[in-house]
C-alpha positions, 0 to 999 in steps of 0.5 A, a space after each residue: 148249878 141251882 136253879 133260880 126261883 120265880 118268887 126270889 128272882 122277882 124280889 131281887 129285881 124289885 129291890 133294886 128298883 125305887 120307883 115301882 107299885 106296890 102289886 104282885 100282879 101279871 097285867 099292868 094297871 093303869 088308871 086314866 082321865 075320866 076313871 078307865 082304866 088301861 091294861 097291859 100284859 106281855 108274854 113270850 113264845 120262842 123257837 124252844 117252846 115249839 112242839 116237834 113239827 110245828 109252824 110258825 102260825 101255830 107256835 105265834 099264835 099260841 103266844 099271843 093268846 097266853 098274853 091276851 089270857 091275863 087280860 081275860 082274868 082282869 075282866 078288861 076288853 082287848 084293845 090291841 096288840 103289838 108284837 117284837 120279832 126275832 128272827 133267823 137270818 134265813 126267814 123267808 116271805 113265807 115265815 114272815 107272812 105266817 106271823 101276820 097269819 097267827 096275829 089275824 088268828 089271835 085277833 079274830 078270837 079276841 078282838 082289838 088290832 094290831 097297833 104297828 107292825 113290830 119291831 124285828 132283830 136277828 137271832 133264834 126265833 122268838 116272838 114277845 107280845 104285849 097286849 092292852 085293854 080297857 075297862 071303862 070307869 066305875 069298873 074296877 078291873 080285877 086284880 088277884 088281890 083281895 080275896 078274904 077267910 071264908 071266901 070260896 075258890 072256884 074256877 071256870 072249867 076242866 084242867 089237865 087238857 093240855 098236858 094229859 095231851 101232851 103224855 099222850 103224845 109223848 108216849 105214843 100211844 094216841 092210835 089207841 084213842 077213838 076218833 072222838 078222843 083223838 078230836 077232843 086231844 086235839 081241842 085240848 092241846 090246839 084249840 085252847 083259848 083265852 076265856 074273855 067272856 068268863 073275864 068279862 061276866 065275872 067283873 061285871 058281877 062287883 062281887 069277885 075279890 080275886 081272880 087270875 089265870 092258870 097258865 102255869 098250872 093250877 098248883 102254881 096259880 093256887 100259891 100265887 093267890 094265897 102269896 097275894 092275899 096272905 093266907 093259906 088255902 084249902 083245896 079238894 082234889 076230888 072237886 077239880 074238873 078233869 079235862 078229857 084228855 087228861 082222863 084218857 092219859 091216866 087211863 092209858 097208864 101215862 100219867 096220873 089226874 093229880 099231875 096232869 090237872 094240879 100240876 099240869 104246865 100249860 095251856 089251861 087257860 082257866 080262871 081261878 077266882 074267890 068270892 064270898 059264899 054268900 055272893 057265889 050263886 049270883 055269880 056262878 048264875 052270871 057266868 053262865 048267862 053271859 059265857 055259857 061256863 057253870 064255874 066249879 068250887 074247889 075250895 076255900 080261903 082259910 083264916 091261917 096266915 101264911 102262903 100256901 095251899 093243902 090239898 085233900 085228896 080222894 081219901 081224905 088225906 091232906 098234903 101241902 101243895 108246893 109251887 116247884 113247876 114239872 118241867 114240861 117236855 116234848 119227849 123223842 117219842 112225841 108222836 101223833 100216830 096215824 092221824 095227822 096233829 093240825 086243826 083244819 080251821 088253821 092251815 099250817 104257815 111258815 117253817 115247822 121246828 124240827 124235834 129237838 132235845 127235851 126242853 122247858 
C-alpha cells in the first residue's frame, strides 16, 4: 500500500470544500473588530508518540507546547488553551491529575489559561490541544507567505537536538556521554520549548516577510516555505547550527549532522524566517535584545520559480532537498543507561507507556 502524502491529502480535502481561505498556513488567522487579530492552532499527541517509559505529564505537555510552537511563529501572544481527551477505560484519579499537571506546565512557560476543562471520550490515549492567541491592531500577525527573491533565510537556533538525542538513545550507548553531555541530551530531548519570545521580537521588527516553525524538521520547513512563496531556495549545510546532541550522536558514529539537523524529525522548535538583506542586521540586533537568541543566515530565496530547496554541502556540492519525512522511531535498544531520562523541574505523573514496536 502507498503511503498518502501531506501536500496531496491537504489538496484533496481542500477541493472539496467551497467555503475556505486562500492560505497555506499551520495557525488560523482571524481579524476582529477594532483591528486585532485572533490566532488558533491545534496539535495532537497520543499514547503512539510516547518515548518507552514515559508518563502521562510528560507525553501531554510535550503536545501542548508543539501547539503553542505555531503561535510563537505568528509572533501573537498566548491567550489560552483548550484540551479534548482520550482516554482508556482504566485511567485512574492519578493519570487524570497529571493531565491537569502537564496543562500547569505548558501554561506556566507560555502564559494564558485554560479556557474549560476538555471535552473526554474513551479510547486509546491521545490528547489534542487547540491553542489562540492575540496580536493587537497595527500588527499584523506574521504569516509564511511573503517572502521575496533575494531575501535571505535565517533561523533562530541549533538543530538536530531532538533527534541526534534520540540515536543516542536508540543505540545506547549514552553511558559513553560525560555528565555535561548527558545534561545537554537531556535539554535537547525534554526540555525543549516554544520560542515566544523570538516570535514576538521578530514581529515587532515589521520587516520579516515570512516566518514558520520547524517542528517537522527543517528540510520539511524549508519546502513548506518555498511552496508558499513559489520559488526555490538556496541553502548551506555548513551555516546550519548544530545541537550538541547532535554532535555527540555523529561523533559516536550513530548518526550523520545532515540527518539529524536537516532531516531531523521533532522537537526543534526553531524558527525559520526571511527578511531582506538590507533589514537583516536591525532584525538580528532586535532578536537579541528582546530573546537573548543572534539568529543565523543559512540561505536565500532565489529568483527561480518553482517549489523546492538546493542544498550545498561542506564540499560545495549541491543536492536538491526533498520534503519525504524519515520515520522517527524509538528502537527496542532505546535506553537511558545508568542515568535516570526525567527532568528534576517535572516530577513524573500518571501512567508510563510501556516500550512498543517502532512507531511514527
Amino acid at each position: 500500500m502507498t503511503r498518502w502524502e501531506e501536500f496531496h491529502a491537504i489538496r484533496t480535502i481542500r477541493a472539496a470544500v467551497g467555503r475556505l481561505d486562500n492560505g497555506w498556513e499551520d495557525t488560523a488567522c482571524l481579524q476582529v473588530k477594532g483591528g486585532g487579530h485572533v490566532l488558533v492552532s491545534s496539535d495532537h499527541m497520543g499514547a503512539e508518540h510516547a518515548y518507552p517509559g514515559e508518563d502521562v505529564r510528560s507525553l501531554v505537555r510535550r503536545g501542548i507546547l508543539e501547539a503553542f510552537s505555531d503561535l510563537a511563529a505568528s509572533g501573537a501572544e498566548p491567550a489560552g488553551l483548550q484540551i479534548d481527551v482520550r482516554a482508556p477505560d482504566d485511567f485512574t484519579t492519578e493519570d487524570f491529575r497529571a493531565i491537569g499537571l502537564a496543562v500547569d506546565d505548558a501554561l506556566a512557560l507560555t502564559g494564558g489559561l485554560l479556557l474549560q476543562g476538555s471535552n473526554l471520550s474513551r479510547g486509546e490515549f491521545g490528547v489534542s490541544s487547540t491553542v489562540l492567541g492575540m496580536c493587537d491592531a497595527g500588527r499584523r500577525p506574521l504569516r509564511r507567505h511573503g517572502a521575496r527573491p533575494g531575501d535571505l533565510i535565517i533561523v533562530s537556533g541549533p538543530f538536530g537536538g531532538w533527534d541526534g538525542a534520540l540515536a543516542l538513545l536508540n543505540a545506547a550507548v549514552t553511558d559513553q556521554l560525560t555528565d555535561e553531555e548527558w545534561e545537554n541530551l537531556l535539554t535537547d530531548f525534554l526540555d525543549y520549548r516554544p520560542e515566544l519570545a523570538v516570535g514576538a521580537a521578530l514581529l515587532s521588527t515589521g520587516l520579516v516577510s515570512a516566518c514558520l516553525d520547524c517542528n517537522d524538521s527543517l528540510a520539511k520547513s524549508l519546502i513548506d516555505l518555498s511552496y508558499a512563496c513559489g520559488h526555490r531556495l538556496e541553502i548551506d549545510l555548513i551555516d546550519i547550527p548544530v545541537a550538541p546532541s547532535a554532535q555527540y550522536a555523529e561523533a559516536a558514529g550513530v548518526a550523520s549532522l545532515r540527518r539529524t539537523a536537516l532531516a531531523g524529525i521533532a522537537g526543534d522548535d526553531r524558527l525559520l524566517f526571511t527578511v531582506s538583506p538590507a533589514d537583516a542586521e536591525e532584525v538580528s540586533n532586535v532578536v537579541f535584545r528582546q530573546a537573548g537568541r543572534r539568529p543565523v543566515t543559512v540561505g536565500r530565496v532565489s529568483a527561480q520559480l518553482g517549489v523546492g530547496a538546493v542544498v550545498r554541502n561542506h564540499d560545495g556540492i549541491e543536492a536538491d532537498l526533498g520534503r519525504d519525512q524519515p520515520t522517527t522511531v524509538y528502537l527496542p535498544g532505546f535506553s537511558p543507561g545508568r542515568r535516570r531520562l526525567g527532568l528534576t523541574a517535572y516530577p513524573s505523573a500518571g501512567r508510563r507507556f510501556c516500550p512498543r514496536q517502532p512507531s511514527s
